[in-house]
Steps between C-alpha positions, in 0.01 A plus 500: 500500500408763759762669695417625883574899570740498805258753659273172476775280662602726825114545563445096504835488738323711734156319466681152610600637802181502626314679736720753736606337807516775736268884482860642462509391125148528357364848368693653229792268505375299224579753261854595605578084519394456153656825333816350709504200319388645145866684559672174598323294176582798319833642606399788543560767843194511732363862551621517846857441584565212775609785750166698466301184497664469921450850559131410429500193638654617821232817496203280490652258786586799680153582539384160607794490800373905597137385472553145746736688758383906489857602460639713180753226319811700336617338154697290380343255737697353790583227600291535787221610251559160325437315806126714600467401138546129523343489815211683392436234182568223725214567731247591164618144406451323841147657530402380165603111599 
């Protein structure tokens, strides 16, 4: 009987998931999903803590809001920032339809 490495497991999670939905997610979030889910299969702690994984989350969608209006964007984001934010993905969506 052959037994499946976890590693092997998390990166077949990822696969069925399919193709990225949205630009925001493609790149080098494939790696990061499945080393997240080797750590869940595994019990094991990720390499970076939940709270740095939103300061870098926040960074990178920082950027996007400064880019779209031309305005620096302080962190932690707003609320206000949340709502460029939503606004801005909404209207990437509506294009794409």
């Amino acid at each position: 009987m052959r037994v499946r490495r976890p590693e092997t497991q998390a990166a077949r999670c990822v696969q069925r998931l399919g193709p990225p939905v949205d630009p925001m997610y493609a790149g080098q979030m494939g790696p990061e999903a499945i080393h997240f889910l080797e750590s869940v299969l595994l019990e094991t702690d990720p390499i970076a803590s939940p709270e740095h994984a939103r300061m870098v989350m926040e960074s990178y969608l920082a950027v996007d809001i400064s880019a779209e209006t031309g305005d620096p964007v302080e962190l932690s984001l707003s609320n206000h920032s949340l709502a460029l934010l939503a606004d801005m993905i909404a209207a990437i969506r509506s294009d794409a339809a």
